[in-house]
N, C-alpha and C positions, 0 to 999 in steps of 0.2 A: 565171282562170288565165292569159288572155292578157294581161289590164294587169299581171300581177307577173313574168311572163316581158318582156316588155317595159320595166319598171320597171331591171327586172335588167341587162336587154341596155344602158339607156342608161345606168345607174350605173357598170358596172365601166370602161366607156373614160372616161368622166369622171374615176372614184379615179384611173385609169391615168396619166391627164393628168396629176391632182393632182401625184401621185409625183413624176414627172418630171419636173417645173416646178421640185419642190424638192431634185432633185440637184443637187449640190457643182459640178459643170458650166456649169450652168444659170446656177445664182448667181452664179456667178464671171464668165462673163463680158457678166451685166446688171449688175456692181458697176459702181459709181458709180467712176469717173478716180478722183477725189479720195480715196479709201478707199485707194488703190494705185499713188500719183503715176508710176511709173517704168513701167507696164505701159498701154499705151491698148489699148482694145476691141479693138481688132486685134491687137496683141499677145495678147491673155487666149485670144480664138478660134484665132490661130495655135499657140498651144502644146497645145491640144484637138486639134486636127488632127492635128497631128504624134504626138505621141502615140496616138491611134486610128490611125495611119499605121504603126507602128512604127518611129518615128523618134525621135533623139534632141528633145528640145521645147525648143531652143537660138533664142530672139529677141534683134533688137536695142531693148531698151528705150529709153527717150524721150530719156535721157541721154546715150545711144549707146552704151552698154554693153550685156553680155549677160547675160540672166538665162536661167534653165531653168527651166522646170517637172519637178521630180523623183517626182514621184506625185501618181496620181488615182485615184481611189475614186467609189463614187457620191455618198460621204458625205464625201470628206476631198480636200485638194490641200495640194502642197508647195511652193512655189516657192524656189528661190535667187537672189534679185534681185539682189544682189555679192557679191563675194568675202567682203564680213563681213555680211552680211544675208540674211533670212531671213523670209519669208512663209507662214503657213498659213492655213489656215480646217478648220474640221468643223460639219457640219450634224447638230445634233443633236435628238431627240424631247422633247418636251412631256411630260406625264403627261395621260392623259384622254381624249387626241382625239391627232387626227396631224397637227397644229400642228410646229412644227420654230422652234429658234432656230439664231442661226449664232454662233459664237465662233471669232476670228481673234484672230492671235497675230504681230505682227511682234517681230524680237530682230536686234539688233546686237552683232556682238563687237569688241571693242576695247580691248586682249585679253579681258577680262572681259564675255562676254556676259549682256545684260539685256534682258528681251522688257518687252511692252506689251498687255493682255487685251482687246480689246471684246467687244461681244454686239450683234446686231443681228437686225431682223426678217427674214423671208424677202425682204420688196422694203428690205431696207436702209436702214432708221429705226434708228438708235444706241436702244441699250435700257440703263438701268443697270447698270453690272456688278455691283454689290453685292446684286443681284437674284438672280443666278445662281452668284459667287464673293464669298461673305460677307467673306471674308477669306485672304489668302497666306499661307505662310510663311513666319515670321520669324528672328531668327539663331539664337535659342536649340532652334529645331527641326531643326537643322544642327550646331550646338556647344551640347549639353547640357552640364549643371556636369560637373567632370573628380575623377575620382576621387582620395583622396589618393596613390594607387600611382603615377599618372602624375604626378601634381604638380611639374614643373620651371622654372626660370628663362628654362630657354628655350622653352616651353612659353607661358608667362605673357607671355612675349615675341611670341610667334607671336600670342594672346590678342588682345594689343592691335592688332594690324597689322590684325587682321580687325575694321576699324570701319564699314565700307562694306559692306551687304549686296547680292550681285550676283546672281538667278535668272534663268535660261533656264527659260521654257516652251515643250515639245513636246506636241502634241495627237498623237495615233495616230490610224494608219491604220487600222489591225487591231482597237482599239476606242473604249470613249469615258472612257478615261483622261486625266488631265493630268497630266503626267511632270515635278516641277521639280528641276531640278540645279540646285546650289550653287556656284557661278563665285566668289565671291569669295577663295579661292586664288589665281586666275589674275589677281590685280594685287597679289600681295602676291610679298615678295620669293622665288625656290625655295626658300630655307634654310626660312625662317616656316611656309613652305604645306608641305613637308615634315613639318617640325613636326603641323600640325593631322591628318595623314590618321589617327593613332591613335585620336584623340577623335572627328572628325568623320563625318558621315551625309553621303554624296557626292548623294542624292535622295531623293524623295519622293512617292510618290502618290496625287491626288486623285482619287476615281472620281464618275462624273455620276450622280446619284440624285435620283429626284423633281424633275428639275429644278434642280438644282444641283451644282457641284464640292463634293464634303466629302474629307476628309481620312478 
């Protein structure tokens, strides 16, 4: 009875450790420079700070500009690194054991914002993405065929404009969603993209299951 009380007593501060090792905090600022050129170690710990401080989490990144941290989670962070850019990560569950992967998500607008998927391990070894996100969405899951009722010239016109597929991905805070909107409107002319909002699916969501984004 003593060595499984015992067993017990040295187990849970170790899981505890575990845990805590692989909050979204943690990770974020033992990331590697190189994952998030514009934010140095001191940068990633000052905006922790500040935010546990209840302070706006406003740094001067390496550029000399200023980025914020706009949410932190144990599991999730937001940053805003410019005025057109856009940093996340979410620390997400394995199936089996309490393993965690991380997928980060950088997006740029201009005007047309377009992100960029990794997945990495908890000490930030690049993992395939096709492991975890089989496949995106494409434009026909956005502009499905058009029924003959809408059928117009200018329609048909708008159609064509939209030749360039442009997604934004948003990870949630709240859970383990991957939210993508459909940005390729926003480089087509107002008239065209006006055009589309009848036809078009403005998002779409992937939920994490078994280890993977599915649709």
């Amino acid at each position: 009875m003593f060595m499984k009380k015992l067993i017990i007593s040295l187990f849970f501060p170790l899981a505890a450790l575990s845990v805590q090792a692989q909050e979204a905090r943690t990770l974020f600022v033992n990331m590697p420079d190189s994952l998030c050129p514009l934010l140095s170690a001191v940068n990633r710990a000052d905006c922790i700070d500040f935010l546990d401080s209840k302070m706006r989490a406003v740094v001067t990144n390496t550029l000399g500009g200023k980025s914020e941290m706009t949410t932190l989670t144990p599991d999730y962070i937001r940053v805003q690194l410019t005025r057109k850019s856009t940093w996340q990560m979410k620390v997400l569950p394995l199936p089996g054991d309490t393993a965690r992967v991380i997928c980060a998500v950088s997006t740029v607008s201009a005007p047309a914002a377009d992100s960029r998927i990794h997945f990495y391990t908890t000490d930030w070894r690049e993992l395939p993405a096709e492991a975890y996100l089989s496949s995106g969405p494409a434009m026909n899951d956005f502009l499905p065929a058009v029924p003959d009722s809408l059928d117009t010239p200018r329609l048909r016109n708008a159609l064509r404009q939209a030749d360039m597929l442009f997604l934004r991905a948003d990870l949630q805070a709240d859970s383990t969603s991957l939210v993508w909107t459909f940005e390729t409107p926003r480089y087509m002319s107002q008239e065209a993209a006006d055009e589309l909002k009848p036809v078009m699916r403005r998002s779409l969501v992937y939920k994490w299951e078994n280890g993977q984004f599915r649709p």
